[in-house]
PASEBA-1860 file (N, C-alpha, C; in nm, 3 decimals):
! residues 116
1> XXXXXXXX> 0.082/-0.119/0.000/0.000/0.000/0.000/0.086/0.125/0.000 ~ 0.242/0.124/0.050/0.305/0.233/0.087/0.319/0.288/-0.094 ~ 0.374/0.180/-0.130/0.422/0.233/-0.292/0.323/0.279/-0.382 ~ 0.180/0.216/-0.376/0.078/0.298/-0.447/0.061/0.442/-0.337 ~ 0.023/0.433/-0.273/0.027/0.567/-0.214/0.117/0.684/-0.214 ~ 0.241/0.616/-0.236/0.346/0.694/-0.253/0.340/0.755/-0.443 ~ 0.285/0.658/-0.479/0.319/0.713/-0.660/0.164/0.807/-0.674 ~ 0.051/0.801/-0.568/-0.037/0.843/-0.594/-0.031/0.990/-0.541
9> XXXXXXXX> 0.016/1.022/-0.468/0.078/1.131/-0.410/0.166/1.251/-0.420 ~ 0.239/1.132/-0.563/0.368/1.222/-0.583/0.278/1.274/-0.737 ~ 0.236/1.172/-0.785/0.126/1.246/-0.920/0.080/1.343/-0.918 ~ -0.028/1.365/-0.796/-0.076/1.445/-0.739/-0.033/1.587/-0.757 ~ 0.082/1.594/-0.689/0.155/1.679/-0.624/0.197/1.728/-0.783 ~ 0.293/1.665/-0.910/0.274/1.696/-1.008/0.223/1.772/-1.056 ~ 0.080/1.694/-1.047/-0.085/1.782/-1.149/-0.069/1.886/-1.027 ~ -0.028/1.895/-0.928/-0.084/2.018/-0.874/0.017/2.179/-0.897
17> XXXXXXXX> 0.106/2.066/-0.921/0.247/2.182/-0.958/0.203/2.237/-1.141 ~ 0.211/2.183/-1.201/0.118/2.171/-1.354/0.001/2.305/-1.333 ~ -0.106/2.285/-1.232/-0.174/2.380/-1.266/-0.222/2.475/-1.168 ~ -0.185/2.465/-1.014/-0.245/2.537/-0.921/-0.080/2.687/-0.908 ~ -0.111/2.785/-0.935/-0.028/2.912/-0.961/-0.047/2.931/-0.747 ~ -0.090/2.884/-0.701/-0.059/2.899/-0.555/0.009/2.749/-0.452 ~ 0.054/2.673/-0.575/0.164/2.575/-0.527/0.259/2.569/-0.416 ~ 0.193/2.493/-0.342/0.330/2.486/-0.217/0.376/2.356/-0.216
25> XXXXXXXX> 0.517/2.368/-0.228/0.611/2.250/-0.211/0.603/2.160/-0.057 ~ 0.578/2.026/-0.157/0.553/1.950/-0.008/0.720/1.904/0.056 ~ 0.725/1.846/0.169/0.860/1.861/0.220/0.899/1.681/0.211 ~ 1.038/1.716/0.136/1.098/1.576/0.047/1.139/1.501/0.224 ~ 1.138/1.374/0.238/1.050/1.278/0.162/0.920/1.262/0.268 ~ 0.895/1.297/0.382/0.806/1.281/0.452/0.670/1.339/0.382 ~ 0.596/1.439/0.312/0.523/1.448/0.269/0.467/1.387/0.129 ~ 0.573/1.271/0.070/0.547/1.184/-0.051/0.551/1.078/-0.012
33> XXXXXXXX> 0.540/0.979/0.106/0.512/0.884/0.121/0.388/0.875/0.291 ~ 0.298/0.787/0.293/0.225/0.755/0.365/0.260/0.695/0.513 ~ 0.166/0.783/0.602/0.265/0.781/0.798/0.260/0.669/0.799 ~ 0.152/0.556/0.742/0.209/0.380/0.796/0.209/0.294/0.612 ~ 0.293/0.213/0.647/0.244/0.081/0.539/0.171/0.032/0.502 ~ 0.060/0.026/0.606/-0.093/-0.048/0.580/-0.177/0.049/0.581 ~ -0.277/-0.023/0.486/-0.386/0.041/0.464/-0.438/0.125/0.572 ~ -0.494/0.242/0.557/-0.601/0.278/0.646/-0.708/0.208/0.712
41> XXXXXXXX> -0.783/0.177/0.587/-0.908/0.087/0.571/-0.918/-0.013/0.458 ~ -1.008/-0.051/0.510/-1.076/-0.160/0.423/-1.061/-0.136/0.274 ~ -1.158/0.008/0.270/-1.154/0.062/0.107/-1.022/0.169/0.081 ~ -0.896/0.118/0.137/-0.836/0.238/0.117/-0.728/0.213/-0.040 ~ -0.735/0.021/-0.049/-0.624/0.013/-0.159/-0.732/0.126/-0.348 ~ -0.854/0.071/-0.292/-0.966/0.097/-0.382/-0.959/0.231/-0.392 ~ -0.946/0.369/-0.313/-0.978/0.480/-0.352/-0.867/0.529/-0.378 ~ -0.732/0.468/-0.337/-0.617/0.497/-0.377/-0.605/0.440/-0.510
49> XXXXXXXX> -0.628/0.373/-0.548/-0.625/0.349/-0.723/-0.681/0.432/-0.798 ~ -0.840/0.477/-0.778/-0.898/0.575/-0.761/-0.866/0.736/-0.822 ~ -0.807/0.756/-0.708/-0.731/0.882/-0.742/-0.635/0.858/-0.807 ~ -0.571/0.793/-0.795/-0.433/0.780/-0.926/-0.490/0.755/-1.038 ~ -0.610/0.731/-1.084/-0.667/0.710/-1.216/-0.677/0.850/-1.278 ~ -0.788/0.918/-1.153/-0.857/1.064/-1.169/-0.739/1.142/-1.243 ~ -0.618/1.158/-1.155/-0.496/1.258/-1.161/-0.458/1.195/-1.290 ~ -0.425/1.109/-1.327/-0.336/1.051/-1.480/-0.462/1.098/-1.567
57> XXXXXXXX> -0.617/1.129/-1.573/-0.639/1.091/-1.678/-0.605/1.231/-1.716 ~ -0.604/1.355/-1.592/-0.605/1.513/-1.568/-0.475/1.550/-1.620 ~ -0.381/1.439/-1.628/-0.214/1.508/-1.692/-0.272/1.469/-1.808 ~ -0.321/1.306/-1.814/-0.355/1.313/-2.003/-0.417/1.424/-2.054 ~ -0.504/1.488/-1.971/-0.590/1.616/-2.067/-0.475/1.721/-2.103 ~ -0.422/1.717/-1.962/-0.336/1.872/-1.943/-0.195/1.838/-2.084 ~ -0.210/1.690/-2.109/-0.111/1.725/-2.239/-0.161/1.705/-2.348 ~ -0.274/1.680/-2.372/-0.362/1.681/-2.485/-0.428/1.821/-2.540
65> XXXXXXXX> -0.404/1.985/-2.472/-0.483/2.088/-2.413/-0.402/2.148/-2.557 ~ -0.465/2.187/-2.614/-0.401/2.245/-2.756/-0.315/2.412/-2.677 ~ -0.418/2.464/-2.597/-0.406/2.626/-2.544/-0.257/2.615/-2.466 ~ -0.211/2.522/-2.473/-0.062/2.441/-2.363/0.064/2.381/-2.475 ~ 0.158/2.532/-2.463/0.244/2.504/-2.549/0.366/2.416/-2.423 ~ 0.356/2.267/-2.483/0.445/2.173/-2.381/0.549/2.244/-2.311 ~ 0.656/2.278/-2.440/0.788/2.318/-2.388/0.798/2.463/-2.344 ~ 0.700/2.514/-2.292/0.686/2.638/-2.253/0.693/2.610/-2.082
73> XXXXXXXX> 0.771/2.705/-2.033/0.815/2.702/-1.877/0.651/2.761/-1.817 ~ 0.605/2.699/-1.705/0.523/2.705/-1.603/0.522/2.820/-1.568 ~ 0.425/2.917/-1.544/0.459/3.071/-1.510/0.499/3.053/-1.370 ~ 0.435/2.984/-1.274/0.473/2.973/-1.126/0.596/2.919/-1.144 ~ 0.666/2.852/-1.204/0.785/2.761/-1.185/0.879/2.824/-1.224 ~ 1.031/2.736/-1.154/1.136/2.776/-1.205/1.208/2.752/-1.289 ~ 1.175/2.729/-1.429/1.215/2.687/-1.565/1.189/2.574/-1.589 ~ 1.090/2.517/-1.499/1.019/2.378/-1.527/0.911/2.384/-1.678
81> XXXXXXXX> 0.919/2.278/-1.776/0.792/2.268/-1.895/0.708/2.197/-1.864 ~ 0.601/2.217/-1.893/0.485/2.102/-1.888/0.541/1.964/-1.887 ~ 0.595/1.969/-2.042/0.652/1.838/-2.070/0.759/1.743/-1.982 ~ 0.825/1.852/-1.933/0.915/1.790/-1.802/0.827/1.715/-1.698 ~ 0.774/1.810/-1.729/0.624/1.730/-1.546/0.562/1.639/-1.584 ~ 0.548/1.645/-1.721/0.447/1.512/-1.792/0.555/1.391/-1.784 ~ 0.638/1.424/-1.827/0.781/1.304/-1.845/0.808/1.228/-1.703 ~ 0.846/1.325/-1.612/0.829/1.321/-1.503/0.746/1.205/-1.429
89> XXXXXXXX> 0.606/1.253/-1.452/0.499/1.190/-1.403/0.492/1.023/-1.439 ~ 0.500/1.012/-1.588/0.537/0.886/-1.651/0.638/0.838/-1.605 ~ 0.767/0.878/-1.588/0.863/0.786/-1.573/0.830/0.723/-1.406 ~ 0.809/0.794/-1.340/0.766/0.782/-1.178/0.713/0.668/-1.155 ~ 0.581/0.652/-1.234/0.499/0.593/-1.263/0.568/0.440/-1.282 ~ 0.634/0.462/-1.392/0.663/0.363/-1.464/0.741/0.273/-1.345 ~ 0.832/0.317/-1.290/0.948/0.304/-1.209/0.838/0.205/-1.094 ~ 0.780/0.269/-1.012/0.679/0.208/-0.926/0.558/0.123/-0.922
97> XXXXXXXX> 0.534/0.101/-1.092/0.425/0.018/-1.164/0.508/-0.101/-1.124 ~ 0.599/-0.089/-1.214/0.703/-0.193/-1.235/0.770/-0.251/-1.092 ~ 0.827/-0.213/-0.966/0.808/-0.269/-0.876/0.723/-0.352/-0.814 ~ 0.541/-0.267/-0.827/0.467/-0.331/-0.747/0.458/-0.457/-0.856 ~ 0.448/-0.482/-0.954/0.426/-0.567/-1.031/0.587/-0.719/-0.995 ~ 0.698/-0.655/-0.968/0.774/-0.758/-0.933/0.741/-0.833/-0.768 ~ 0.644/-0.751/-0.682/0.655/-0.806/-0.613/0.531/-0.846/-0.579 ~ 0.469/-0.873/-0.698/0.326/-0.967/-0.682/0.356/-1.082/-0.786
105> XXXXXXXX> 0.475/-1.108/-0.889/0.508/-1.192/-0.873/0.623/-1.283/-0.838 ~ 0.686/-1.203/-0.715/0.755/-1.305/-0.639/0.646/-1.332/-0.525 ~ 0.552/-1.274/-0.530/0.443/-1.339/-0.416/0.373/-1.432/-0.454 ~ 0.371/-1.447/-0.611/0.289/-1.575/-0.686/0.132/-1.561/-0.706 ~ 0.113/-1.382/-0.713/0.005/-1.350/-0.729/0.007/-1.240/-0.870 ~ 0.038/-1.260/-0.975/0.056/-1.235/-1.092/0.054/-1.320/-1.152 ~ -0.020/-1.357/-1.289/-0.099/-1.245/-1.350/-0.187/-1.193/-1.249 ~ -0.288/-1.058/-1.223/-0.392/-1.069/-1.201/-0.504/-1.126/-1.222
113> XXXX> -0.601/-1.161/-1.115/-0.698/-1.287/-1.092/-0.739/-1.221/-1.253 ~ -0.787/-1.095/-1.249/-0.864/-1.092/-1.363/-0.805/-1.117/-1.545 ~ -0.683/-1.151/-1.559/-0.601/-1.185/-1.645/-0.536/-1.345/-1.670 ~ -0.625/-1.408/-1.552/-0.543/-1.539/-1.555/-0.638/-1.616/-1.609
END
């Protein structure tokens, strides 16, 4: 749960750098990862997928947005591009997909039920 939470968080934080012009920097690394390992709740792996859906589909728009010249620096930012944050976001992604995925199958729970 720590690592989805952690990639769901840091997305987040992304899309929020991307488009909120009153951006505050969260503080490295305690504010990008979650106070325990385990779940909250019951429904917490569920709304945490959730939101990491919501936020990816919001960078897909934000780079699909014709009015959004990519390589153009962020007015709030400090010579950061869209495209950096989009790249960014993906590679993150990628990096932590790809973990949780090695360690569901050294747990012998891959494929997913719904793929097998």
């Amino acid at each position: 749960m720590a690592a989805l939470e952690h990639l769901r968080i840091t997305q987040h934080d992304i899309l929020d750098f991307c488009l909120n012009p009153e951006y505050r920097e969260l503080n490295w690394p305690d504010d990008y990862w979650p106070p325990q390992a385990s779940p909250p709740g019951p429904g917490a792996w569920a709304d945490s997928i959730e939101q990491f859906r919501r936020d990816r589909a919001a960078l897909q728009r934000l780079g699909r947005d014709a009015r959004i010249e990519l390589e153009s620096a962020i007015p709030h930012g400090q010579g950061q591009t869209y495209l950096r944050e989009l790249l960014l976001a993906a590679d993150h992604a990628a990096y932590h997909i790809g973990e949780l995925v090695v360690v569901r199958r050294l747990l012998g729970a891959w494929p997913p039920p719904s793929k097998r």
